[in-house]
KOLDO-559907 format. One line per 8 residues: for each residue x, y negated, z negated of C-alpha. Coordinates in nm, 2 decimals, always signed. Each point is the difference from the previous one (the first is absolute). Layout:
// KOLDO-559907
X Y Z ~ ... $
// end
This chain:
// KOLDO-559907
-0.45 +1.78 +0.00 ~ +0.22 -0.26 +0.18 ~ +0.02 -0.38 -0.05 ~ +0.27 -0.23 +0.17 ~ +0.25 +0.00 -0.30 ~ +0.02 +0.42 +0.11 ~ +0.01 -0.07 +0.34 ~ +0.27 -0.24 -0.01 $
+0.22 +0.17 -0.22 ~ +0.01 +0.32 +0.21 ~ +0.04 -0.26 +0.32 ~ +0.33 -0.11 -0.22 ~ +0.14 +0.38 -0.01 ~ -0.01 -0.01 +0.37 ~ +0.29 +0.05 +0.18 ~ +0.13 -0.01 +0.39 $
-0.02 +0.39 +0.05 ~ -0.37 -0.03 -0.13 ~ -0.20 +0.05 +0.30 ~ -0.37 +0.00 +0.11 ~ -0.13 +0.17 +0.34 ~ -0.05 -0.37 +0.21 ~ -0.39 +0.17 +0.11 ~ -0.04 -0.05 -0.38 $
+0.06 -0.44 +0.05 ~ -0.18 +0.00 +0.27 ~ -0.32 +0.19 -0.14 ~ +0.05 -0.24 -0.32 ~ -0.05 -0.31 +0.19 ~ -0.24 +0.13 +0.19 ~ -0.20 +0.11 -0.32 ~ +0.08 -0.35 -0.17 $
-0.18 -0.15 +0.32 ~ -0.32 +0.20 -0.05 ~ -0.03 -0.10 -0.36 ~ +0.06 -0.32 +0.07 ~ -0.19 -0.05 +0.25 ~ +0.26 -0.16 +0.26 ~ +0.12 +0.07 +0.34 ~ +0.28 +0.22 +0.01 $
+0.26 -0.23 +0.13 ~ -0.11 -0.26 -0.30 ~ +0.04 +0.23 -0.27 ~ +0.32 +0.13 +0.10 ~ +0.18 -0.34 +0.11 ~ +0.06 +0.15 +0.37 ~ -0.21 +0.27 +0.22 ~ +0.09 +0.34 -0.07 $
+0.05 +0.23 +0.32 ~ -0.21 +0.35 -0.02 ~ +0.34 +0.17 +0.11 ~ +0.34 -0.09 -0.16 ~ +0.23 -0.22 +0.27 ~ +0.28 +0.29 +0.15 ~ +0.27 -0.01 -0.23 ~ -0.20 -0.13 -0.30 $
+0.07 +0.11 -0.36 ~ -0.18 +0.34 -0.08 ~ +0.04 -0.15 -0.39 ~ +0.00 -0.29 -0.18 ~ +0.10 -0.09 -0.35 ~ -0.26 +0.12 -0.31 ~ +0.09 -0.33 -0.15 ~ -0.13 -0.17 +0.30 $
-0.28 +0.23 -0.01 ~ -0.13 -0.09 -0.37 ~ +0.03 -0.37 +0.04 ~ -0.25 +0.03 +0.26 ~ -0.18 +0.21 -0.17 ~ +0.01 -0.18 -0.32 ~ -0.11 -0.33 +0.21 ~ -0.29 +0.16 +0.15 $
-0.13 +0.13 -0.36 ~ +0.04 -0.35 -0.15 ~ -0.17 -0.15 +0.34 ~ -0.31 +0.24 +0.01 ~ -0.03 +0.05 -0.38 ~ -0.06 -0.40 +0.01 ~ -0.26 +0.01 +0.27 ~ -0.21 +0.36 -0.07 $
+0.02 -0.04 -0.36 ~ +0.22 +0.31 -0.08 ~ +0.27 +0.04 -0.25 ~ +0.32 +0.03 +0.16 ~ +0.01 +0.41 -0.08 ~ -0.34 +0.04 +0.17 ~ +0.13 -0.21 +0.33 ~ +0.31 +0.17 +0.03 $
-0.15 +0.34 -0.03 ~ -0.24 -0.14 +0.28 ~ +0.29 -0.11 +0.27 ~ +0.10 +0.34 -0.06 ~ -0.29 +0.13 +0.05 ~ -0.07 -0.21 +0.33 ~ +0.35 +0.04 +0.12 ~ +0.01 +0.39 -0.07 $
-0.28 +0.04 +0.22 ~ +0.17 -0.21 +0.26 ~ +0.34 +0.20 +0.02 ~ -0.23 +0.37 -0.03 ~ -0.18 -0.13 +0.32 ~ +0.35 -0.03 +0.18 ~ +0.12 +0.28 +0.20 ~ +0.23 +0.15 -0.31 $
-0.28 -0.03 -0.26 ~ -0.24 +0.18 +0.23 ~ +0.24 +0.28 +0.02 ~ +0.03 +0.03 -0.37 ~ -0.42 -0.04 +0.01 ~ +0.04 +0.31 +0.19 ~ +0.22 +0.20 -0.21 ~ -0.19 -0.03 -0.29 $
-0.35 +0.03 +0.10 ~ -0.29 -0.04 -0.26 ~ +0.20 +0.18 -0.28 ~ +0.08 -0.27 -0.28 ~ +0.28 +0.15 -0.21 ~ +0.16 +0.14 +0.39 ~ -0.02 -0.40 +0.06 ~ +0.15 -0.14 -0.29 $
+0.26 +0.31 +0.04 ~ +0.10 -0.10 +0.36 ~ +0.00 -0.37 -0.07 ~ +0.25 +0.02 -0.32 ~ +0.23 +0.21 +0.23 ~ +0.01 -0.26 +0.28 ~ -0.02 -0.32 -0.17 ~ +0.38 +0.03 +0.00 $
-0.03 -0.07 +0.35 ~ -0.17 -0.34 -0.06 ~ +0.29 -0.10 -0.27 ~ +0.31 +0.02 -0.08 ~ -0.05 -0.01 -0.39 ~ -0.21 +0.17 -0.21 ~ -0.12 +0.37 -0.11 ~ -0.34 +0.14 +0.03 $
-0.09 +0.33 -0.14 ~ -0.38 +0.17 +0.03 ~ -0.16 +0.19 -0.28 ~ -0.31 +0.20 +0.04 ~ -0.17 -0.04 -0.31 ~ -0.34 +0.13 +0.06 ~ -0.22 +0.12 +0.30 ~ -0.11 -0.38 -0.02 $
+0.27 -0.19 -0.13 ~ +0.37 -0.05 +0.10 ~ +0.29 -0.19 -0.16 ~ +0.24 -0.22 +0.19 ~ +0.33 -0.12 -0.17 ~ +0.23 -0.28 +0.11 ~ +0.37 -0.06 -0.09 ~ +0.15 -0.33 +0.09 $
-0.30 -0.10 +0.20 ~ +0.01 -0.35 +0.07 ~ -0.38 -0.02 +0.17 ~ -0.13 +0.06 -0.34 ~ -0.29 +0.15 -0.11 ~ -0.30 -0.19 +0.10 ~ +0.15 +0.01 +0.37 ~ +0.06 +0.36 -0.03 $
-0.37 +0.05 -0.10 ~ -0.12 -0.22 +0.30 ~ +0.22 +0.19 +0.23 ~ -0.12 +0.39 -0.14 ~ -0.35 -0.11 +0.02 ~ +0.03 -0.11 +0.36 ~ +0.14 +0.31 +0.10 ~ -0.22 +0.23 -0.19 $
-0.34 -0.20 +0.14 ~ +0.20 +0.04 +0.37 ~ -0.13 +0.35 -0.03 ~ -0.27 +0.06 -0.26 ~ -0.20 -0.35 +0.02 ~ -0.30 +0.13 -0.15 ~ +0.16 +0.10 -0.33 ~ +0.10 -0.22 -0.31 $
+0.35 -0.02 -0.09 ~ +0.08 -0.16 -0.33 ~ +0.39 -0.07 -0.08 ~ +0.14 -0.09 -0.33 ~ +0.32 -0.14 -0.12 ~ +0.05 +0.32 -0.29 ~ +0.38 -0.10 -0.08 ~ +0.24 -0.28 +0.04 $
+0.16 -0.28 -0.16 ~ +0.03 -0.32 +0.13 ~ +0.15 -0.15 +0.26 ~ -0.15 +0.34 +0.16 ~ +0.31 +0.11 +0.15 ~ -0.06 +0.38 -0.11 ~ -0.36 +0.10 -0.07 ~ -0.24 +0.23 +0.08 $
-0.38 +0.04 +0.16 ~ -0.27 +0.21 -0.03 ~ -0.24 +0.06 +0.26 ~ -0.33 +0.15 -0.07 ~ -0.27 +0.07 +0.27 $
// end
């Protein structure tokens, strides 16, 4: 689904206006910490303050974003084992949970409620809040499965899976949610998911 050839080529199409909510940096290292079992302030070369500094950027590059991303996935792939898909999907998953535990992703928690396809709905809709690239359209496909597609996406798809199933699990932890890479061609810059539950 994603290896680091993909990753770094959509790293390479990156450019200054490309922009990633900062919450989203901060959740990542804190996510790459857990995994790899290190403090906080290890993992991320320099303590990470709960609350942005007054006057601190709201948004950093996505090109920053990846390489940190794409360093964590090499770093815990090596240590847990996991091909580099399966350990960027879970930072996203880790950090996902991380950013709908802050005050913003508790209010979308809210909105949503237990309904799956009113979830993934409400989440394409604001993810342009989190970016500045990028389209996301919903799809409902079936009672119990919904498709998700991505136009110059530079997460990619395995950190797009991580990231759905997080939010889904937010609200419906007991259920099984199963997300599948069902078009797409590689580097993964446009591609689509389906999510069955």
């Amino acid at each position: 689904m994603d290896s680091p050839a993909h990753l770094q080529a959509r790293m390479a199409l990156c450019r200054p206006e490309h922009l990633v909510l900062d919450l989203f940096v901060h959740c990542l290292r804190e996510s790459i910490a857990r995994r790899m079992g290190q403090s906080l302030a290890i993992a991320a070369q320099a303590p990470i303050p709960s609350v942005p500094a007054r006057g601190a950027p709201t948004h950093r590059p996505a090109s920053d974003y990846l390489a940190l991303l794409h360093e964590g996935a090499l770093s815990v792939g090596a240590k847990l084992g996991e091909d580099y898909a399966a350990a960027v999907e879970q930072l996203s998953f880790t950090a996902a949970s991380h950013v709908f535990s802050a005050p913003v992703g508790e209010m979308v928690m809210a909105i949503t409620g237990e309904d799956p396809h009113r979830g993934l709905s409400v989440g394409s809709g604001l993810a342009g809040a989190t970016s500045t690239f990028g389209e996301r359209e919903y799809e409902r496909v079936s009672d119990t499965t919904a498709r998700l597609s991505f136009k110059d996406e530079f997460f990619g798809p395995a950190w797009c899976s991580g990231l759905v199933r997080s939010g889904l699990l937010q609200t419906n932890p007991e259920r099984r949610f199963r997300v599948e890479l069902e078009s797409g061609e590689p580097p993964y810059k446009d591609f689509s998911l389906l999510i069955h539950w």
